[in-house]
Each structure stands twice: as C-alpha cells, then as structure tokens.
C-alpha positions in Angstrom: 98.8 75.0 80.6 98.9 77.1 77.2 95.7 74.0 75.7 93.7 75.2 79.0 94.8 79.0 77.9 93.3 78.8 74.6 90.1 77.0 76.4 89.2 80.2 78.0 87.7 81.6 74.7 86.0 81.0 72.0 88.5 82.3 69.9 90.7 79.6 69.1 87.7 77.0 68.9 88.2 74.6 65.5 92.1 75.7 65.7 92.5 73.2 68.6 92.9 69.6 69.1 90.4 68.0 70.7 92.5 66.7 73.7 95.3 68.3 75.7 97.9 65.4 74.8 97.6 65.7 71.1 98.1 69.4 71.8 100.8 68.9 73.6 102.5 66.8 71.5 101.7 69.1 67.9 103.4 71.7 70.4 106.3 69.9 71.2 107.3 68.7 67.6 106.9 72.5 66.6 109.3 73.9 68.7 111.5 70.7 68.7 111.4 71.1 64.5 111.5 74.6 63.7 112.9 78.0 65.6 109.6 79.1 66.3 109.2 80.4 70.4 106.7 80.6 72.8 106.6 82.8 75.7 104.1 83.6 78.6 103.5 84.4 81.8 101.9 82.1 84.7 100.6 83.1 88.1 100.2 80.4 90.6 101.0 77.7 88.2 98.0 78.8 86.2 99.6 80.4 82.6 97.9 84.1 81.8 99.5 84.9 79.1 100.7 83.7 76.1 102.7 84.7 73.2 104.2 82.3 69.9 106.2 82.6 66.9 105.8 80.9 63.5 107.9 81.3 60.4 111.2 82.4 62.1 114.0 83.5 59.5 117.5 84.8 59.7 116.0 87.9 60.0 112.1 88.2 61.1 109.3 86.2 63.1 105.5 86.2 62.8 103.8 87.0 65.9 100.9 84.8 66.8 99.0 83.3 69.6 98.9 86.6 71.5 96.5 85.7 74.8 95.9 86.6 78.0 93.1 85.3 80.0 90.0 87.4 80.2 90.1 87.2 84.1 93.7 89.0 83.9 93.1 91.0 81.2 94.1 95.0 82.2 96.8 94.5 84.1 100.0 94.8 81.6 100.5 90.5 81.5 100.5 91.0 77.6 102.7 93.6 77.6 104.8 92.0 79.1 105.0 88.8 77.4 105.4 90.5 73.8 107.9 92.9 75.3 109.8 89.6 76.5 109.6 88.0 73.2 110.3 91.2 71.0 113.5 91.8 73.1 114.4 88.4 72.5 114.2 88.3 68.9 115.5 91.8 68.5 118.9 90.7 70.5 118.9 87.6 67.8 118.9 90.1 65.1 115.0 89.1 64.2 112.2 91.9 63.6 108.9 90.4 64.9 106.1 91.3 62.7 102.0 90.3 63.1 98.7 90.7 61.6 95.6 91.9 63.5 91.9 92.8 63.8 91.5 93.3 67.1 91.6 97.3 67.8 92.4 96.5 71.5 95.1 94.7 70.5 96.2 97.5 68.0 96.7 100.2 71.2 99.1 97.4 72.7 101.0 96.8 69.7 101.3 101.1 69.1 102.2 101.3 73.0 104.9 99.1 72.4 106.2 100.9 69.2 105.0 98.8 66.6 104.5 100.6 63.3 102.1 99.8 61.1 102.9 99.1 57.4 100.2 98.1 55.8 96.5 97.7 56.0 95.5 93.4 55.1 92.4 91.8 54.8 91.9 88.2 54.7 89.5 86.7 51.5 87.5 83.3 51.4 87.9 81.2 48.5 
C-alpha cells in the first residue's frame, strides 16, 4: 500500500524500486533490522498517509517519508499521522526531528509545535 503511496507523485521517483515486491521486501528488512517506525493512515484499504523514521537513537528520530495523497490532501490525515508518531516517540523518551523545503509542510510542522533550529541547505558534489 505505502509503494502505491509513493506512486501518486512524482516526488519520490528514482528513490523507489522498480517493483512493489522488492519494495516491500527493502521495507521489511528495515524495520525488521533497525528501530526505525512507520505510521499512516488508510481509508477503505487504500493508505492516505504516510509517515517513517530513520536513524532512531536512545534519544531522537529523523522524520521522513511524510505523504499524503494529493486526492486527500486538506483534510488533517497528515496531522494526524505525525501527531501519532511524535506521541509515540515522545512516550519512548525520543525527540523527532526533520528537514524540509516544502513551505506547506513547514505551517504543519509549526501547527504541531515544532520549532525550528536551524536553517540547512543541501549541496551537490
């Protein structure tokens, strides 16, 4: 559900396997082999929104994978996926921290009380 997800934009083209098994499977090994979660939200067994982490330590989480279908977009799905993920790492002690360059995605992550620390930038070798 999450490799048909990803499908629905453009955005995660060239980060993707080419078929759903071998997605499935580098998935399934990652969460089997690291602490890293996933959490998201599916309506009528068709998944909305998505949410990861990567990294996980004793004490903090990367945020990535944040998604939500452009059809549902508007409608508080992402919300509600990060909330359910920040709560969770917060009650394991964890502070979940991302990077962004979406400024839609920066009102989310201020609505939700994220702070920002830093300003990044990424550079090509």
């Amino acid at each position: 559900m999450q490799y048909d997800l990803f499908l629905s934009t453009d955005e995660f083209l060239g980060s993707l396997p080419e078929n759903r098994d071998d997605y499935i499977k580098m998935e399934s090994d990652r969460l089997k082999n690291t602490a890293d979660q996933t959490a998201y939200l599916s309506i009528d067994n068709v998944m909305v929104s998505s949410v990861a982490t990567i990294r996980e330590g004793d004490k903090s989480a990367i945020i990535i994978g944040v998604y939500t279908n452009p059809k549902y977009r508007g409608k508080g799905y992402g919300t509600e996926v990060l909330t359910c993920l920040f709560n969770k790492l917060l009650s394991e002690g964890k502070y979940p921290y991302l990077f962004y360059n979406n400024p839609v995605a920066r009102s989310v992550y201020k609505n939700l009380g994220m702070t920002e620390v830093c300003e990044w930038c990424v550079l090509f070798v």
